[in-house]
Kinemage of the C-alpha trace (Angstrom):
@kinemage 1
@onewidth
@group {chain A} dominant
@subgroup {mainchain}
@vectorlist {calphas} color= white
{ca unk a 1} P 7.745 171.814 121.477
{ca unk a 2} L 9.272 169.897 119.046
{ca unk a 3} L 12.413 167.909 118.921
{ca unk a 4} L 13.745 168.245 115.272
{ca unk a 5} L 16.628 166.617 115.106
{ca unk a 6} L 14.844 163.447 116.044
{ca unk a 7} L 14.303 161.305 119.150
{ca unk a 8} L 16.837 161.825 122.217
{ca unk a 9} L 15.313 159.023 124.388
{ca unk a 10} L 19.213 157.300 122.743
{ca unk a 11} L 21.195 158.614 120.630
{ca unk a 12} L 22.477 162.376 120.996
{ca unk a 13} L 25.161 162.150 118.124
{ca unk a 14} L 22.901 164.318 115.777
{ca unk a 15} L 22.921 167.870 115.438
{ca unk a 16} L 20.836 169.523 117.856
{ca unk a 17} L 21.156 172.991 116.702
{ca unk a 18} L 18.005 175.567 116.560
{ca unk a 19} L 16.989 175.899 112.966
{ca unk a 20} L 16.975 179.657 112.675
{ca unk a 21} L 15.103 179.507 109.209
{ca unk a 22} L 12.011 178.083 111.007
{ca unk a 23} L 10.518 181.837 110.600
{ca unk a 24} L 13.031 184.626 110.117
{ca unk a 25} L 10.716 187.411 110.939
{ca unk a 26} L 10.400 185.813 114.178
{ca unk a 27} L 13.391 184.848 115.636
{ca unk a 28} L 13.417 185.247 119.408
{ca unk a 29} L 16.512 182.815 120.623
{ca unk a 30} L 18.007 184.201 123.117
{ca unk a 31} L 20.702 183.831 125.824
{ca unk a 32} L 19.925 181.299 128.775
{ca unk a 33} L 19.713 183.847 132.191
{ca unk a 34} L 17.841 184.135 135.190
{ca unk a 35} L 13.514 184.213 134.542
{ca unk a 36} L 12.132 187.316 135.145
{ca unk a 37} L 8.533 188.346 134.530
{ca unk a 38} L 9.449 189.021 130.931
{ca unk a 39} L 9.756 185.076 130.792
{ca unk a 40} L 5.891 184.326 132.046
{ca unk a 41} L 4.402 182.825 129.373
{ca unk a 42} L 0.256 182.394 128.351
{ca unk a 43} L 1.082 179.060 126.814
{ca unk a 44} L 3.205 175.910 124.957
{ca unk a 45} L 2.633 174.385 122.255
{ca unk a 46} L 4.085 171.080 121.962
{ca unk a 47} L 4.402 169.461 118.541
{ca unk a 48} L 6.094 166.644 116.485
{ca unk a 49} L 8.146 167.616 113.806
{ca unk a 50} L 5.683 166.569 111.008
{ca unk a 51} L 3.522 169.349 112.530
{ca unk a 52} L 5.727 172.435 113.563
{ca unk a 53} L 4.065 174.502 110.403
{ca unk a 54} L 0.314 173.834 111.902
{ca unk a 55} L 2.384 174.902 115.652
{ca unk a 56} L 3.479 177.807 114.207
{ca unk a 57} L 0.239 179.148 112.552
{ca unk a 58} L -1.757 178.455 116.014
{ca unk a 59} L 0.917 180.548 118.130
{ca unk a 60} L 0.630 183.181 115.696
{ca unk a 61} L -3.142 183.476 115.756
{ca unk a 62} L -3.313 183.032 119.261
{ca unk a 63} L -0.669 186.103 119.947
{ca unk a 64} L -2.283 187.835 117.026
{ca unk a 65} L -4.617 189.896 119.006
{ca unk a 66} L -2.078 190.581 121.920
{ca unk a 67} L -4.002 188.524 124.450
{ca unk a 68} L -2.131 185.455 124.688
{ca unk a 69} L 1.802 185.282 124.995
{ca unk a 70} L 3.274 181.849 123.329
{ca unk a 71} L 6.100 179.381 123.725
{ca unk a 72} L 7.626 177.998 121.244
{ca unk a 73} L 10.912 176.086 121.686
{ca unk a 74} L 12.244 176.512 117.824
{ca unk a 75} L 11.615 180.153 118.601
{ca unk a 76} L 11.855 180.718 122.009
{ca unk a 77} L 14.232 178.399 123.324
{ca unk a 78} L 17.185 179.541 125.475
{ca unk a 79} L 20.378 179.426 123.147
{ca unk a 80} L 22.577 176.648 125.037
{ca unk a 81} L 20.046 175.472 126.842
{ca unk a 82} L 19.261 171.477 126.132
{ca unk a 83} L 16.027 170.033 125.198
{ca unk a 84} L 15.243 169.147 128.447
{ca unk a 85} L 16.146 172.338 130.079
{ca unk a 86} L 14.189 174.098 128.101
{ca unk a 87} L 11.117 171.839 128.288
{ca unk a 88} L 11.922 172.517 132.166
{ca unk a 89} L 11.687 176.221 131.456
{ca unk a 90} L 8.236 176.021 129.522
{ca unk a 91} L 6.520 173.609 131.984
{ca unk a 92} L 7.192 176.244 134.959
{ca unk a 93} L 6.460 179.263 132.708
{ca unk a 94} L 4.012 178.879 131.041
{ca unk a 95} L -0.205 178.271 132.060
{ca unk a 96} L -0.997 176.009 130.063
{ca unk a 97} L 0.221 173.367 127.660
{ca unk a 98} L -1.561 173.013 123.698
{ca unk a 99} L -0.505 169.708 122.979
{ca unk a 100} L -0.762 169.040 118.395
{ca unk a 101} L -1.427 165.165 118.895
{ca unk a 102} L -0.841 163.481 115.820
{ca unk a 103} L 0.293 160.149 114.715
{ca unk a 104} L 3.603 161.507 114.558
{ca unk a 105} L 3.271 163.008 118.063
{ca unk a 106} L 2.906 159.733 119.770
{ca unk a 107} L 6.138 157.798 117.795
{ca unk a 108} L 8.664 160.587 119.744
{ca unk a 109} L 9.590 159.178 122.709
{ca unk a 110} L 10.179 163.059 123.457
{ca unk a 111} L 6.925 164.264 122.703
{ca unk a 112} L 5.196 161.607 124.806
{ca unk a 113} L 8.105 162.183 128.189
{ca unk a 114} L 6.801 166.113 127.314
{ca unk a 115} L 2.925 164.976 127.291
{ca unk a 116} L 3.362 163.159 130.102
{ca unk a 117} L 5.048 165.093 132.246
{ca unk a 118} L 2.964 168.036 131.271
{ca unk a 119} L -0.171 166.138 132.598
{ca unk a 120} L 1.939 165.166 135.934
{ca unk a 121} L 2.595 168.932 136.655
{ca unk a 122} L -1.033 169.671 135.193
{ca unk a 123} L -2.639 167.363 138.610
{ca unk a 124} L -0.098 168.771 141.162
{ca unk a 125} L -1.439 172.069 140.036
{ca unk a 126} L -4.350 172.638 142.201
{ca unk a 127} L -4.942 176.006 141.455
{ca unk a 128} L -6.601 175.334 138.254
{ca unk a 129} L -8.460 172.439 136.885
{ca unk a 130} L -6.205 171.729 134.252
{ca unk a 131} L -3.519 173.250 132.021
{ca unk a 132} L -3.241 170.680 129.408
{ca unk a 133} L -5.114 171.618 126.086
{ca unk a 134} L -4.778 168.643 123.258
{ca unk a 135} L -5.485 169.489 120.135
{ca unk a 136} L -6.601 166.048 118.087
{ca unk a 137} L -4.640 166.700 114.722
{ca unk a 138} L -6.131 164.083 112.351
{ca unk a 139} L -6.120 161.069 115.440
{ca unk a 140} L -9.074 158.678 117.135
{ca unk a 141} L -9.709 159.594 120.649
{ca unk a 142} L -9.707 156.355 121.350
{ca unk a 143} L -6.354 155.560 120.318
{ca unk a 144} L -4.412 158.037 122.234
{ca unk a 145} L -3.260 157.005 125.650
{ca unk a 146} L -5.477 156.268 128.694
{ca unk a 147} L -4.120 158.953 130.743
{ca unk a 148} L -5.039 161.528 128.150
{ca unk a 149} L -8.662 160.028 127.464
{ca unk a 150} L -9.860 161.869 130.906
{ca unk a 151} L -9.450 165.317 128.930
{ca unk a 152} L -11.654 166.602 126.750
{ca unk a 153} L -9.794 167.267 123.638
{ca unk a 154} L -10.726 169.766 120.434
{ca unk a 155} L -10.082 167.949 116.657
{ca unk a 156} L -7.874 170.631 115.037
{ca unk a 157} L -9.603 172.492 112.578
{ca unk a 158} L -7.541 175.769 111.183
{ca unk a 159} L -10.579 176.778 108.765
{ca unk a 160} L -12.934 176.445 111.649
{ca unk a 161} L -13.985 179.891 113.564
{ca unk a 162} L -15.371 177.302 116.108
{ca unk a 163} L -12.241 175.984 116.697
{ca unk a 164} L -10.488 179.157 117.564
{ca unk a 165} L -13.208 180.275 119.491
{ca unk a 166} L -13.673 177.090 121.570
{ca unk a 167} L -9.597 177.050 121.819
{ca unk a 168} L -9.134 180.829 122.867
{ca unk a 169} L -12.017 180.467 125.143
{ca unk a 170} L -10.470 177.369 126.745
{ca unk a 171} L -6.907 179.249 126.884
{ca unk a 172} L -8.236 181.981 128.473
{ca unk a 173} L -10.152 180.640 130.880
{ca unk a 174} L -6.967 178.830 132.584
{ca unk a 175} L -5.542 182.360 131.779
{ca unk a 176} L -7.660 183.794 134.768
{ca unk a 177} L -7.765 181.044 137.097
């Protein structure tokens, strides 16, 4: 989920419009209403700017196959909804949240009030072990934050079968918890 017009944790002078061009063919902005089951989602991906591109091409080859439904808040965000409404929305609609952690990631106070409050919903969640998937995109393990060190993360690689295959296993296993 990525905040492109910058950081909001201050100023909220700059235009925060949805970029329509982000992918034309796939345009699914819609009006804000009331969430039906249409609005259940398989997953989030949350993402930096710098990285919406590699956020884009893992949503697509998740949903390829027609197993996996994604969330993506350039695409699927509710049309006058705010940032924060919408990250409301995807938190309780979606099962679980693919995190692209990056460099980049961690220098949006956004992305890291998203992360974190991902992982707090992730631990009140009882009914599965966890819903929070990160995705290491080009970062040390070690110097991400202590309170995502207790979760196994996968080093994003989009050549990799293993990667997909350890990532859609992963997905669908808190799928069909």
């Amino acid at each position: 989920m990525a905040t492109p017009r910058g950081d909001y944790s201050g100023d909220l002078s700059g235009d925060l419009s949805v970029d329509s061009s982000v992918d034309p063919e796939d345009n699914r902005l819609q009006a804000g209403g009331d969430v039906s089951t249409s609005d259940i989602y398989d997953f989030v991906v949350f993402y930096s700017e710098s990285d919406r591109e590699e956020a884009f091409k893992i949503t697509k080859r998740l949903e390829r196959q027609g197993r996996f439904r994604g969330y993506l808040d350039d695409r699927d965000g509710k049309a006058g909804s705010t940032v924060i409404q919408n990250l409301d929305f995807a938190l309780g609609n979606c099962k679980a949240y693919i995190m692209l952690l990056s460099e980049s990631f961690f220098q949006c106070n956004f992305q890291t009030f998203a992360m974190h409050t991902g992982l707090h919903n992730s631990v009140l969640d009882t009914s599965i072990t966890n819903r929070l998937l990160p995705l290491l995109v080009d970062i040390d393990f070690n110097r991400m934050p202590a309170s995502l060190r207790i979760i196994q993360g996968i080093p994003y690689q989009a050549e990799n079968e293993y990667f997909w295959g350890k990532l859609e296993k992963s997905l669908n296993h808190i799928c069909n918890t």
